[in-house]
C-alpha positions in Angstrom: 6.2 -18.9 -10.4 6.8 -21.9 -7.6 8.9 -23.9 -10.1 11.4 -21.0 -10.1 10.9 -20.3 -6.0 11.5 -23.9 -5.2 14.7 -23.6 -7.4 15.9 -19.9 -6.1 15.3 -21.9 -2.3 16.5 -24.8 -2.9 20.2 -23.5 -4.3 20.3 -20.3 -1.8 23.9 -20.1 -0.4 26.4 -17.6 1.6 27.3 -15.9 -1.5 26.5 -12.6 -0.6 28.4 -10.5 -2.9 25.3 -9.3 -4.6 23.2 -9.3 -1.8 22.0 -5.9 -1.3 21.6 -5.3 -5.2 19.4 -8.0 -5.0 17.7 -6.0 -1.9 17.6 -2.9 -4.3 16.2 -4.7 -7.4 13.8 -6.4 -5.2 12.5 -2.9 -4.0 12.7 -1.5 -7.4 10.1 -4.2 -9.0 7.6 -3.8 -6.2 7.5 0.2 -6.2 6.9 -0.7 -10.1 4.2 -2.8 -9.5 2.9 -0.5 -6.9 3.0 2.4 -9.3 1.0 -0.1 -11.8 -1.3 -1.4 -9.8 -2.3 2.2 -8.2 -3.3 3.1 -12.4 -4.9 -0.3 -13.3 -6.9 -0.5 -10.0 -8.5 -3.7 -9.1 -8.2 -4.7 -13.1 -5.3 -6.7 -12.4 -6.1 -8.8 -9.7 -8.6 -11.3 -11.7 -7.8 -14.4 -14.2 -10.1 -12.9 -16.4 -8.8 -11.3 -19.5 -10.4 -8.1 -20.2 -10.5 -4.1 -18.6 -13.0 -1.7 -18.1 -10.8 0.6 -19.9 -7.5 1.0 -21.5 -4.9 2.4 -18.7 -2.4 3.9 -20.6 -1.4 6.6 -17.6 1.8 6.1 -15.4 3.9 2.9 -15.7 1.5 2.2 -18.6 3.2 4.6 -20.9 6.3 3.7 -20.4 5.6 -0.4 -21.2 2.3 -2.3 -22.0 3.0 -4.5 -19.1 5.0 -2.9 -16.1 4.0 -5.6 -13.7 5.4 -8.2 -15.5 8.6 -6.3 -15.7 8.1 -5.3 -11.6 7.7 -9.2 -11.2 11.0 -10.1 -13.1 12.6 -7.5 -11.3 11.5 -8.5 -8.3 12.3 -12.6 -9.0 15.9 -11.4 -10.2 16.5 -9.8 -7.0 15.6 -12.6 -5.3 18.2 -14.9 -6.7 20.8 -11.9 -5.6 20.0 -12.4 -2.3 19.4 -16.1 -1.8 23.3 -16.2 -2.9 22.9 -19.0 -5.4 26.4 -20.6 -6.2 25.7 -20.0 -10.4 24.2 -16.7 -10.1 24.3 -16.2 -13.9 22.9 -19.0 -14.5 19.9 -18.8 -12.2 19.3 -15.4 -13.4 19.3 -16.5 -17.0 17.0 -18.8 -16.2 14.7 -16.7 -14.0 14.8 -14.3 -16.9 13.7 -17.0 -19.5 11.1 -18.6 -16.9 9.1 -15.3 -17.5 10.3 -14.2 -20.4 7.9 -17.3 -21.8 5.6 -17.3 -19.5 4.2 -13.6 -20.4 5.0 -14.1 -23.9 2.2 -16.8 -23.8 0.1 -14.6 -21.4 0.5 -11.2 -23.6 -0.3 -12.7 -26.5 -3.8 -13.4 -25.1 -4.5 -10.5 -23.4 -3.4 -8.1 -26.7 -6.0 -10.0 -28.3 -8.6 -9.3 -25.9 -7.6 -5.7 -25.6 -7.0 -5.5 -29.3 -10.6 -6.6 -29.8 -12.0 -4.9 -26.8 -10.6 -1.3 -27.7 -9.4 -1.2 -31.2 -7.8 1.6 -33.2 -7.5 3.0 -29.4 -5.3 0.2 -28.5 -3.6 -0.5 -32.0 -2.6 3.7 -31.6 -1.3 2.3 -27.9 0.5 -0.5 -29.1 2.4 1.2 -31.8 3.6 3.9 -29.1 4.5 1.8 -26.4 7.2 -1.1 -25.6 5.4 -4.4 -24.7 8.2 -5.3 -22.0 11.3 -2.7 -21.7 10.1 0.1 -20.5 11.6 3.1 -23.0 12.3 6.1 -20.6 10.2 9.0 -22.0 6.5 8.4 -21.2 4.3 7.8 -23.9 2.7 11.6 -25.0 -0.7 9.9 -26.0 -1.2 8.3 -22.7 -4.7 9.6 -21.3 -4.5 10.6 -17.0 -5.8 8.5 -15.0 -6.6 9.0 -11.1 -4.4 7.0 -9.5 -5.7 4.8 -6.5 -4.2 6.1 -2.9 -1.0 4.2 -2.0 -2.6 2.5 1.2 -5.6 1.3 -0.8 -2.7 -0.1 -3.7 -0.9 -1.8 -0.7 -3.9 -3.5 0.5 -4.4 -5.3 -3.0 -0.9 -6.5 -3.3 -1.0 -7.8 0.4 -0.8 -11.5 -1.1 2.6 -10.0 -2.8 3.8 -9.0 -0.2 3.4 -12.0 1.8 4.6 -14.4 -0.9 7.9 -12.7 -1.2 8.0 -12.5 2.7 7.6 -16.0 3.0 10.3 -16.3 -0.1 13.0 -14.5 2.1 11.9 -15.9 5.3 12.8 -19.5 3.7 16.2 -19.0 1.7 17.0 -16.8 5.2 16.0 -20.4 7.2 18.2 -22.4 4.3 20.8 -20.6 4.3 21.5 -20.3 7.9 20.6 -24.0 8.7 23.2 -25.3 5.9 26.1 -23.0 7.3 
C-alpha cells in the first residue's frame, strides 16, 4: 500500500501518546499473519488466484482472510507510532484504504475458490466471517499441518523488511523535523 506509507511518512510527528499501542497492534497483525501464512503455506505468496486446497484450519476458521485483517492491523499500528498530528483521521483512512482494496480483491478470489471448490467452500463461506474474525473457531474447519515457524518467517522475510524500512523512515522524519 505505498500510497498509504508515503502518507503515514510523510505526516509522522512527536505525538507519541499512542505510541506503543501502535507497537502492540503492529505485533498483533504480524503474529496473525504468521499464524496464516504457517496454514496456507507458500499459497499466499503468488498473484495468482487459486489454491491447491481449501485451508480452513487455524486463523482460517476464524475469518476467510486473516492476512488482510493482520495487514490492517499491522498499517493501523503504524500510524500509532509514526505520531501523525490527526491520528483519527489517518486511521480512518488507513482503514478505508484496505477496507476497498480487499473488497475488490475478495470478490475475485471467492470466485475462484467458489468455482474451484464448491459446495466445500459455499459450506465455508456460510460458517465463517470474510473480515472480522468471530472468536470461536469455525467446528467444520478441516486440520491442517502447519508449516514450522522458521520456515513461515523465511516467506514473510519481504514483510518484514518493508515494515523495517517503514519505521526506519518515520524514525529518520521524525527525528530530523524535531
Amino acid at each position: 500500500p505505498i500510497p498509504i506509507a508515503l502518507m503515514i511518512i510523510y505526516f509522522a510527528g512527536e505525538n507519541n501518546s499512542f505510541r506503543i499501542f501502535g507497537f502492540v497492534l503492529l505485533l498483533l497483525g504480524e503474529t496473525i499473519r504468521i499464524w496464516a501464512v504457517s496454514h496456507a503455506g507458500s499459497a499466499t505468496r503468488t498473484r495468482n488466484v487459486g489454491a491447491p486446497s481449501l485451508c480452513s484450519s487455524g486463523p482460517y476458521a476464524h475469518s476467510r482472510n486473516p492476512l488482510y485483517v493482520g495487514n490492517m492491523l499491522m498499517y493501523i499500528g503504524i500510524v500509532l507510532i509514526a505520531g501523525v498530528p490527526n491520528g483519527s483521521f489517518m486511521i480512518v483512512t488507513t482503514a478505508a484504504f484496505f477496507l476497498i482494496q480487499y473488497t475488490l480483491i475478495v470478490s475475485l478470489e471467492e470466485e475462484t475458490l467458489d468455482t474451484l471448490f464448491g459446495n466445500e467452500y459455499m459450506e465455508y463461506k456460510k460458517n465463517v466471517p470474510a473480515i472480522i474474525p468471530k472468536l470461536r473457531p469455525w467446528s467444520g474447519a478441516k486440520q491442517k499441518r502447519q508449516t514450522p515457524v522458521l520456515k513461515t518467517l523465511k516467506t514473510e522475510k519481504r514483510t518484514l523488511q518493508n515494515v523495517f524500512l517503514m519505521l526506519l523512515l518515520v524514525f529518520i522524519k521524525i527525528t530530523t523535523t524535531a
